[in-house]
N, C-alpha and C positions, 0 to 999 in steps of 0.2 A: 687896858694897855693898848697903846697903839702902835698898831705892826704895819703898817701898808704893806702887805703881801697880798692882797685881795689883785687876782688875775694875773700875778708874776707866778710864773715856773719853777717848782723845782725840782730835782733827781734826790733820791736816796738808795741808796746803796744797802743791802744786807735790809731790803725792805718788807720780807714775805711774813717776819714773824718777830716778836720782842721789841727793841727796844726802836728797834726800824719802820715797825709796822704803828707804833704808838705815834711815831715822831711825824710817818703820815698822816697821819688819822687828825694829827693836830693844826698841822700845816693844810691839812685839807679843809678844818675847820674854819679855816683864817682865811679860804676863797681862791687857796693856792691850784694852780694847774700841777698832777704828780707826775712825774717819772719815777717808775719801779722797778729795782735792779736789782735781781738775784739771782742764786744756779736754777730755780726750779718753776718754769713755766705756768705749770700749773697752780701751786699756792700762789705764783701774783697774780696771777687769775683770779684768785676768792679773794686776796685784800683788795683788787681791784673793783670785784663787781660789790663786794661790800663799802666801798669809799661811796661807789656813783651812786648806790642806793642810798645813800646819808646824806650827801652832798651833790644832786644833778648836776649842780650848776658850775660846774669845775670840770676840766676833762683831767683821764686817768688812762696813761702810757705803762701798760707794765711791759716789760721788756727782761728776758732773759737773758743775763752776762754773767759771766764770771771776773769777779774782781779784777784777780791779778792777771787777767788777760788781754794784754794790750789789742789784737783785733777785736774782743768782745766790745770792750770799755769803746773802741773809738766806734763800733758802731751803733752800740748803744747811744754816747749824746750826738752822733750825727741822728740818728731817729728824733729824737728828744727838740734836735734845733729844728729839722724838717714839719714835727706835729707842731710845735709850738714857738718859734723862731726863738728862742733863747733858750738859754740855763738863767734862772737869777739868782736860784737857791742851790749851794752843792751841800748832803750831808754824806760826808762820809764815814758811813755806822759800819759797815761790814766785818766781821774779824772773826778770827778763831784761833784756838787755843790745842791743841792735840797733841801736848805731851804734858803730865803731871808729874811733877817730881826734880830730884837735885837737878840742875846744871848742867854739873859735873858726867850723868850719865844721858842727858839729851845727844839725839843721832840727829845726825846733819840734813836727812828728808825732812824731818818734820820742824828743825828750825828752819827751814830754808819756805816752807808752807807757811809758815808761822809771820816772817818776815815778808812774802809773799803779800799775802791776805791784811795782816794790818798795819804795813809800815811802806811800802813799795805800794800800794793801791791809792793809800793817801795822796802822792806824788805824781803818779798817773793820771787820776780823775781830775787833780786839781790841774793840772796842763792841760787836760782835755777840754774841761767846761774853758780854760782861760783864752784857749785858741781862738773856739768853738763863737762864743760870744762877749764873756766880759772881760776882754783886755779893752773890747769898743764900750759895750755898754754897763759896766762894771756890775758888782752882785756880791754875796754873801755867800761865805765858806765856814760851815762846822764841823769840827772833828771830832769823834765820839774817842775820847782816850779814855784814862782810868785813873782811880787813883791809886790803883795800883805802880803806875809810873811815879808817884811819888815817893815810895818807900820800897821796903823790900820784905818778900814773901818767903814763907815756904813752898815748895809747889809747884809756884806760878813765876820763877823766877823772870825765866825768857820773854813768856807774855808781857811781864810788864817793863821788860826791855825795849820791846817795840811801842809799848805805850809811854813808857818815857820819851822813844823817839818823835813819835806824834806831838806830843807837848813840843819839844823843840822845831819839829815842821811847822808847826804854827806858828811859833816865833816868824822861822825866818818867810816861809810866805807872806804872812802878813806887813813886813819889812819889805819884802821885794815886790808884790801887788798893792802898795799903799800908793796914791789915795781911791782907786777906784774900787777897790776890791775890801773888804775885813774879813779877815780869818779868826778863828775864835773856837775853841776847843771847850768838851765839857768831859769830868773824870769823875763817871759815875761810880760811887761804893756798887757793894754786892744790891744786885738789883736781880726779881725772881723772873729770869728768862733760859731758857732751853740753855743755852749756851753757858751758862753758869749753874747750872741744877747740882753738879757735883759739888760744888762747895755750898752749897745750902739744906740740899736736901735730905733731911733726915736730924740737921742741927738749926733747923731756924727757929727753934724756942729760944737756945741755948745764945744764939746770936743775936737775936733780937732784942733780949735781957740784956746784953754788954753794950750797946748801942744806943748811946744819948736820946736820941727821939724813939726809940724802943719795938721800932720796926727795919727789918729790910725794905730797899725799894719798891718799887712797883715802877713797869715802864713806863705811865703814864708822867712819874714826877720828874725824871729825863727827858719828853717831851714838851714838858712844860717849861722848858730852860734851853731847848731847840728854837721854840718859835721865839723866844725873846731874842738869841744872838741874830737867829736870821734876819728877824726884823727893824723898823727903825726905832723900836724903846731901845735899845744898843748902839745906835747910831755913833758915839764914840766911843766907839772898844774894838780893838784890835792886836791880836795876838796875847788874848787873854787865854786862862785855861778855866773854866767855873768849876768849883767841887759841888758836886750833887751827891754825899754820902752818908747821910743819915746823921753825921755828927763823928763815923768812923775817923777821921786823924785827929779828934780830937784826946783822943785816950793815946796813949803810945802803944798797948799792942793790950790784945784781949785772947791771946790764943798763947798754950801751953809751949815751949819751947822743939825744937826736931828730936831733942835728947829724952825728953818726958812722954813725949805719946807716940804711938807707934801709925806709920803710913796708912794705915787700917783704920784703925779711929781714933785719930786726930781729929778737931774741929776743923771743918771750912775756913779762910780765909772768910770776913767779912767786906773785906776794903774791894775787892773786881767787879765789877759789872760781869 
């Protein structure tokens, strides 16, 4: 597949671990320059020093931001344009989830984090990288949604509120940065990363069984549908969303109803990254 990303730039966000640190690894593969963005200094540190040692030939910015913090974010890609005069590539992977359960009893802190971290960061960084450089020299924008925005969950209701909202910010991003710019969104199924462990861990026999291709994910096969939107095999598509879900919306639901299993042990959702 041909990507020409070899010596363009790009940032990922939520890049120290899972589905972030995959999407580097792979983008690093393909000759990419990283910027690395997360809360913890130190874990970019070891994905950083472990890219340069796989890859010399590539420079590696890690850089600690927090998301939804607009002075982080803007001085994070001012570093990013300073080492490497552009952005070409933005992923925005970042997100969290910390509240499980109805709706109806979510507190207003932890939706407000919630829409913070994956639906308000999206919106930021993509202003930021557009400022920054590619409103002049245009570039490539991914969003890590879900496919959990495509349906509805038990659990994870809110999460996948802001991940439906992501599907829609790609829409209109990519409508309003067209033609220099494509935005392009992927909604990965349950895929086995830190961030998702509660809905897997301890049923991924049971989920894996109900599941067309007969596994959960792995971050690596999210990554490998990263480098394609970034790069020019995708060259027409914009304001798409890719499912990377094992085959999950293919069934209409594999999981016992709120009424039949108890908060306790109920099965994991299969369908969230």
């Amino acid at each position: 597949m041909q990507t020409d990303l070899a010596g363009r730039t790009a940032l990922v966000t939520g890049a120290s671990r899972g589905i972030g640190k995959a999407i580097a690894g792979a983008l690093a593969a393909e000759g990419c320059n990283l910027v690395l963005a997360s809360r913890r200094q130190e874990a970019l540190d070891q994905v950083a020093e472990e890219l340069r040692a796989a890859h010399p030939e590539i420079g590696v910015l890690p850089y600690a931001a927090h998301v939804g913090q607009p002075d982080q974010a803007r001085a994070c890609v001012s570093a990013a344009v300073d080492r490497f005069g552009a952005v070409d590539v933005l992923v925005n992977n970042a997100g969290t989830n910390p509240y499980f359960g109805p709706m109806v009893d979510l507190d207003v802190p932890r939706a407000e984090k919630t829409v913070q971290v994956n639906q308000l960061a999206v919106v930021l960084w993509t202003q930021l990288v557009w400022k920054a450089s590619m409103a002049e020299r245009g570039g490539t924008i991914v969003n890590i949604a879900s496919v959990g925005g495509l349906l509805t969950e038990w659990g994870i209701g809110f999460y996948n509120a802001t991940k439906a909202a992501v599907i829609h910010l790609t829409r209109q991003f990519a409508a309003e940065l067209a033609p220099g710019v494509r935005v392009n969104a992927i909604a990965p199924g349950l895929v086995r990363t830190q961030l998702a462990r509660a809905l897997w861990d301890g049923f991924e026999d049971q989920i894996s069984a109900a599941l067309p291709l007969g596994r959960i994910g792995e971050p690596a096969d999210i990554a490998g549908a990263a480098v394609f939107l970034a790069g020019s095999a995708s060259s027409w598509m914009t304001g798409q969303t890719l499912v990377v879900d094992g085959g999950a919306l293919v069934r209409a639901s594999i999981l016992p109803s709120a009424d039949s299993a108890g908060e306790g042990d109920r099965p994991a959702s299969p369908a969230v990254s």
